[in-house]
N, C-alpha and C positions, 0 to 999 in steps of 0.2 A: 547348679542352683539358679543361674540366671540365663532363659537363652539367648543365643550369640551373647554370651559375656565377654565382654573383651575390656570392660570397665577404662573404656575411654581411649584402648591402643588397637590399633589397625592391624589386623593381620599381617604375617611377614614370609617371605616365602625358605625352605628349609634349609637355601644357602644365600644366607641375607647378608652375607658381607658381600656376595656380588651383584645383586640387584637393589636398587634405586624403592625405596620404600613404594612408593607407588608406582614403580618399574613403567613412570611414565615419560615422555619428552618434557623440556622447560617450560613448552607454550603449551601447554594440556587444555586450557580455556582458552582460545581464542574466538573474537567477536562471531563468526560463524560456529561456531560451539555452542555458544552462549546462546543464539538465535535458535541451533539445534534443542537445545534443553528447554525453550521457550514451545518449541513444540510439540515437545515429548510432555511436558503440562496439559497444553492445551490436546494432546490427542490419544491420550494413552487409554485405553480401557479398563480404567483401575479398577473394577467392580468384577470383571473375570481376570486381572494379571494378579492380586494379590488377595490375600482373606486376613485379616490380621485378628486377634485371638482374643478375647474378652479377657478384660485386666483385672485381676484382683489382690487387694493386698489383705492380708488377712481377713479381717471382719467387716471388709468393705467390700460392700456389692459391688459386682460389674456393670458399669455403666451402660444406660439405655437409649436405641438412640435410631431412630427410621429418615434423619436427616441424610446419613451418608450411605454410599452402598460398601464403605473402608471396615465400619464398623453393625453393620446388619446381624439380625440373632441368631443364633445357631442352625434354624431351617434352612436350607439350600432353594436360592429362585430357581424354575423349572429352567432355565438355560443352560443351569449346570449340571446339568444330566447325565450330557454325552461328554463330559468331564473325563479324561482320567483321573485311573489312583493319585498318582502324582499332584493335581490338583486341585485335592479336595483339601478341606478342613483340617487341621491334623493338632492334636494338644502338641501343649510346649515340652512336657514334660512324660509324653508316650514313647515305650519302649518300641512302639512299631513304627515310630514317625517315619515317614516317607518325603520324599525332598518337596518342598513347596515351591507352588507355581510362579513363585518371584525368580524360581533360576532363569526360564525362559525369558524374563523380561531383563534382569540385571544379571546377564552370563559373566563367571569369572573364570578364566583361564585356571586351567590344573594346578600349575605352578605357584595360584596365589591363594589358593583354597587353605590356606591354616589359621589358626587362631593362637594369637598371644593366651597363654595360662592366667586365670584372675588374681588381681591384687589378694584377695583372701584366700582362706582355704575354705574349699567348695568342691563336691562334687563337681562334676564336668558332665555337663548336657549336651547332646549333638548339637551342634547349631544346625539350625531350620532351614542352613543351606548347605548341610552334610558337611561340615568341614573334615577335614582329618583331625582325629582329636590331637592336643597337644601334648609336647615330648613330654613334658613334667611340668606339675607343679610350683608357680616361683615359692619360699618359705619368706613366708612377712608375717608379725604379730601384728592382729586384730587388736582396736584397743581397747579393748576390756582387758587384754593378757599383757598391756605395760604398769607394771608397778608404777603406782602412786606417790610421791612423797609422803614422809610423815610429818603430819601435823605437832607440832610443839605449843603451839600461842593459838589467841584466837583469831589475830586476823589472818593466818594460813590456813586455821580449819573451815573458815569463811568463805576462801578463795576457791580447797577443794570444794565443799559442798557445791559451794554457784556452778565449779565446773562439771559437775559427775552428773546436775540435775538438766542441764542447758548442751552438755557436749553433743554432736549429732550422733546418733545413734544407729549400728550398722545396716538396722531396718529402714533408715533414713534413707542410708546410702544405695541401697537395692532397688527402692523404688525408685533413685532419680537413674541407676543402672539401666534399669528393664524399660524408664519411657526415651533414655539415649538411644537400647539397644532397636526401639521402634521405632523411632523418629530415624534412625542412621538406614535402612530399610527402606521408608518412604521416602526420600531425600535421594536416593541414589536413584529412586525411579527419573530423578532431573539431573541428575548427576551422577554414571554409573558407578565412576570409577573416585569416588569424594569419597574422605571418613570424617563421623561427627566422632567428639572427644569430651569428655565430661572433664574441666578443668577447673581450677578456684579450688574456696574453700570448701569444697563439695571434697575432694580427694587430698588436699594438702593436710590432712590431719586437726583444723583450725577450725573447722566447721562448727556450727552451734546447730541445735533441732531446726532453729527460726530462719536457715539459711536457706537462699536460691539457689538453685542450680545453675551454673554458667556451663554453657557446652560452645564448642570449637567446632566449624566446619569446616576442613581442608579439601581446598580442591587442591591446589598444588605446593611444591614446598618452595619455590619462588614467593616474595613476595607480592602483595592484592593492591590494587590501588584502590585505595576504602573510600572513595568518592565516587568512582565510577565503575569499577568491577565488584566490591563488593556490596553495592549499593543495588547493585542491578541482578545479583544473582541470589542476595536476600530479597529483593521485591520479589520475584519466581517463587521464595522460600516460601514467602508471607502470602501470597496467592494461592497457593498449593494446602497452607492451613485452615485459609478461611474458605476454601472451598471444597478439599477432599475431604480435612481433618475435622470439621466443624462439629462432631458429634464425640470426639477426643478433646480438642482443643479448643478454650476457649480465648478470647479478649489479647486474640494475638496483635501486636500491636508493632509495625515497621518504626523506629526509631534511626530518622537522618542525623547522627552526632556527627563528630569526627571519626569515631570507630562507631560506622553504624552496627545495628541489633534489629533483632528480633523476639522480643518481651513476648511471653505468652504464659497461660497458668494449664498444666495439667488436669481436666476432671479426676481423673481415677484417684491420685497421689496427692492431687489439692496443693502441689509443689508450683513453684514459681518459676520460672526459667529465662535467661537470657541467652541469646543465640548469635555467635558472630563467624564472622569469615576471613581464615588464614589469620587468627591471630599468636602466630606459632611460638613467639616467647610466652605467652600463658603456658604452653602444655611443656615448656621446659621447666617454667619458673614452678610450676604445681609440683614435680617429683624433687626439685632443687628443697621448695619448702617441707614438701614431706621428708626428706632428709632427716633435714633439721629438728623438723615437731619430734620424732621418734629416737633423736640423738642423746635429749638429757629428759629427764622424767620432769624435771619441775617446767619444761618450757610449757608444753599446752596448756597448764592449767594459767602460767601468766596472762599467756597470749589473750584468750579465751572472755579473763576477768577486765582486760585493758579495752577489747575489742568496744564489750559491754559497758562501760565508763564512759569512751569514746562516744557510743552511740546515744548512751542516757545526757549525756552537756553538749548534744547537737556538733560534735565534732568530727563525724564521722559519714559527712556525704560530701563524696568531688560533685556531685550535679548543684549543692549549694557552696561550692566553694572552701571546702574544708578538706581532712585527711579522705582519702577512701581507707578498703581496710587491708589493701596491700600493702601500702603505705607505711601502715601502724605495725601490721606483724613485722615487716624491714626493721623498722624504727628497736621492738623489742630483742630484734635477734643482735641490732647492733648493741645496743644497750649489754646486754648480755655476753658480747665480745671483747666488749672493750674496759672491762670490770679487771681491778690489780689481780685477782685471779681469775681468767677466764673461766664462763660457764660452756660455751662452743667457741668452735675454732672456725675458722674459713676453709668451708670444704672445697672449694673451687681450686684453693689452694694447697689442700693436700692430696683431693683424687682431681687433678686436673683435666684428665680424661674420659674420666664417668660425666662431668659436670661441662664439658666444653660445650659452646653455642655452635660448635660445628657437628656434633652428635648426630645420628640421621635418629629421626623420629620414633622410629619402631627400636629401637636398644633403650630411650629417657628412661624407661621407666625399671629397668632393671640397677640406677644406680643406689635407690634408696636401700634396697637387698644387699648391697655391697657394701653398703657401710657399718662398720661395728660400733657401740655406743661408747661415746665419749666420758670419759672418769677423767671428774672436774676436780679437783681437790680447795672448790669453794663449796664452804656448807651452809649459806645462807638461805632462811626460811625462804619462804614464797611470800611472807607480811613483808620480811626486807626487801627482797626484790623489788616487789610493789612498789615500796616505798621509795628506795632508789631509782626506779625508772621515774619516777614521777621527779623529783629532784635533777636528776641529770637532764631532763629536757627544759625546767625551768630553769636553772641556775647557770648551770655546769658545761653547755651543748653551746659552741658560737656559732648563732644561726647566720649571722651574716658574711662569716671568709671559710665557712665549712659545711663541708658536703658528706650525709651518712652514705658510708659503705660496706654494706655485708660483704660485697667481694675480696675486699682488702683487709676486715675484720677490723677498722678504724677510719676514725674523721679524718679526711683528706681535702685540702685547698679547693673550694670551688672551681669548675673550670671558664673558661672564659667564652665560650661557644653561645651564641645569641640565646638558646633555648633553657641558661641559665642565668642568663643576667634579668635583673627587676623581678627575680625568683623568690619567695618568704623563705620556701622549704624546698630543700633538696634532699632527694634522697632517689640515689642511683639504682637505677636496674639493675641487678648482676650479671645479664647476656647483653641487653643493646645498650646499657649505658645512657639509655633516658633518662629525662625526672618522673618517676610514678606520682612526684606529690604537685605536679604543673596546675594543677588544679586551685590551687591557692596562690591566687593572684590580688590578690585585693588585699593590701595591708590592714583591714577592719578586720578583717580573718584572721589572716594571723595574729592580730595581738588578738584576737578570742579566744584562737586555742593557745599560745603562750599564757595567759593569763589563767586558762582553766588546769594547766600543769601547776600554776604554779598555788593556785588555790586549793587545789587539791592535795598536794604534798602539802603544804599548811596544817589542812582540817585533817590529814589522815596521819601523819605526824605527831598530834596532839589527844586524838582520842585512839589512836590504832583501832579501829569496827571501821569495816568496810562499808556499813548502812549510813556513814558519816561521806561519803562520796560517790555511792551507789546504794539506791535501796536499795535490798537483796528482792523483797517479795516483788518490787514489780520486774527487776530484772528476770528472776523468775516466771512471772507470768507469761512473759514474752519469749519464753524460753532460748 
């Protein structure tokens, strides 16, 4: 269904417990590498190395465009004449496809030609660089086919409705597939041997219609110095957009943070995307969350409803000093662990090994397949939950000598390490043991969002209607 689908995981070769997911050396990028790739930009003949394929998502036209020669119309310039087969034009989805002229330019050794099976159930398309197709399909339910909770009351028929009308949708997820699976293509023309990885709530199960895409570019599984090495091979990135992709891509925008980015919006998909480099706890923590979303049936739709709350009382951007929204989903899963009867448990610590940060990359994504769903024997609505989430962080949570823990499945002693002290909110990574919530530094902050917990468990306490602390319509509108 999708080509080169690999839905964010990098090919692996057929005996992958003995090679090195990218079966490369430690120092794979070094500064003369990096210079190399600077002039593989600047010199490559992209206009006869690659032809890339007019996008269409359903009833949306393929984009037009005599700006780039990436994306030219379907007529062939007379150059390309004395072309071979191999080099011409070829559908994504032609039973006669022939291998395209991107092998010559990004050759991959025999040994690495396979492709990881898609998260979904999909037919299986050659990839456009002949892979060998894959051994089997992994089995994961799609989520239209996870049972729903039942509604009893109405602020849980509230909760589902918001979620079923806002959840992302698998046509969602295809189109931000298909512009990875093209972007990871052109990217490698600068980096042959990189994979991009579609990460966040794009794949974690958490997703809403209104969400961006966050994609991962690995060059190696060392860590990047995000000052200077990622800095300098996202500028390549960002150069390589505004000047090959300019007729795909538009209002790409380099972004020098502390984890720099690469901001850019899709024409075809009209999707948003952020683009980073070696940020290799995202692509554990995305299948760790997905875990979880697919564990109990009432989680996503809390997630989902809280996300949306968050974002409606301005609590839910780290760039103004607030939760982000990894943050938030941590905050409900702990919330939800630490209830007299637990709703989930701490998978870290019951598959210790599917979930470990020492994992090589190309297995992450096989652990969510291996987990069987958890039988809670608490039967609280999705209005209680609500409602108790919003209670336990106003009341009940000591934000100043405790620190949330999904790893551990409970609040535990803050720890004493400079990068928690003069902290509002903590709340720990479950691989490296960061603060995901460092962003809230400013105690005007925090007591905004303590105060919006606890105004909220108030007004929603007293009338139970969710339009009492979220409208629905315009949360809706914004899907």
């Amino acid at each position: 269904m999708f080509p080169n689908s690999i839905l964010g995981r990098p090919p692996f070769t057929p005996n992958h417990q003995q090679h090195n997911f990218f079966a490369l050396s430690p120092t794979l990028y070094s500064p003369q590498q990096l210079i190399d790739a600077q002039f593989n930009f600047q010199n490559a003949d992209l206009s006869r190395a690659v032809s890339l394929q007019q996008l269409t998502y359903g009833s949306i036209s393929p984009i037009q465009t005599s700006a780039s020669p990436l994306f030219r119309g379907r007529k062939r310039l007379s150059d390309e004449k004395g072309l071979p087969l191999d080099g011409k034009r070829q559908r994504f989805h032609s039973p006669h496809q022939e291998p395209a002229i991107v092998n010559h330019i990004v050759p991959l050794s025999a040994e690495r030609r396979f492709s990881m099976p898609p998260l979904f159930h999909t037919h299986y398309v050659p990839d456009i660089v002949r892979c060998v197709p894959p051994f089997r399909e992994i089995p994961l339910l799609e989520p239209r086919e996870i049972p729903l909770p039942e509604a009893k009351d109405k602020l849980s028929q509230q909760i589902l409705e918001l979620f079923e009308t806002c959840q992302q949708q698998v046509s969602d997820l295809k189109k931000k597939e298909l512009c990875r699976a093209q972007l990871q293509r052109e990217i490698q023309l600068l980096f042959p041997q990189s994979r991009l990885f579609l990460v966040g709530s794009s794949l974690n199960g958490f997703g809403a219609r209104s969400s961006d895409g966050d994609l991962c570019l690995v060059v190696k599984e060392e860590p990047v110095n995000q000052k200077t090495e990622a800095r300098h091979i996202l500028t390549l990135v960002h150069k390589h957009f505004c000047t090959r992709l300019c007729g795909y891509i538009e209002r790409p925008q380099l972004i020098r943070a502390k984890v720099p980015i690469v901001k850019f919006r899709d024409k075809v998909s009209c999707m948003e995307f952020d683009l980073n480099v070696n940020n290799i706890v995202g692509i554990r923590n995305t299948f760790l969350l997905r875990a979880y979303a697919y564990l109990e049936n009432r989680v996503r739709p809390l997630v989902l409803v809280i996300k949306k709350w968050a974002s409606h009382h301005d609590i839910n951007d780290a760039s103004r000093g607030t939760l982000n929204s990894y943050s938030l989903v941590l905050m409900v899963l702990h919330y939800l662990q630490t209830l007299p009867e637990p709703i989930l448990p701490s998978l870290q610590k019951i598959y210790p090994e599917s979930f470990s940060p020492a994992i090589q990359l190309h297995l992450v994504h096989q652990a969510p397949c291996n987990v069987p769903p958890y039988l809670s024997k608490n039967e609280s609505s999705l209005g209680d939950l609500l409602l108790g989430f919003l209670k336990y962080y106003a009341i009940e949570f000591d934000w100043n000598t405790q620190m949330i823990s999904v790893r551990e499945a409970k609040a535990i002693p803050r720890p004493d390490g400079i990068e928690w002290r003069n902290k509002y909110i903590c709340v720990e990574e479950p691989f490296d043991g960061t603060n995901t919530a460092r962003a809230v530094h400013e105690k005007q902050k925090f007591d905004m969002i303590k105060d919006q917990f606890l105004k909220s468990w108030q007004k929603l306490k007293n009338k139970r209607d969710l339009n009492s602390i979220l409208p629905l319509r315009a949360a809706i509108l914004k899907r």
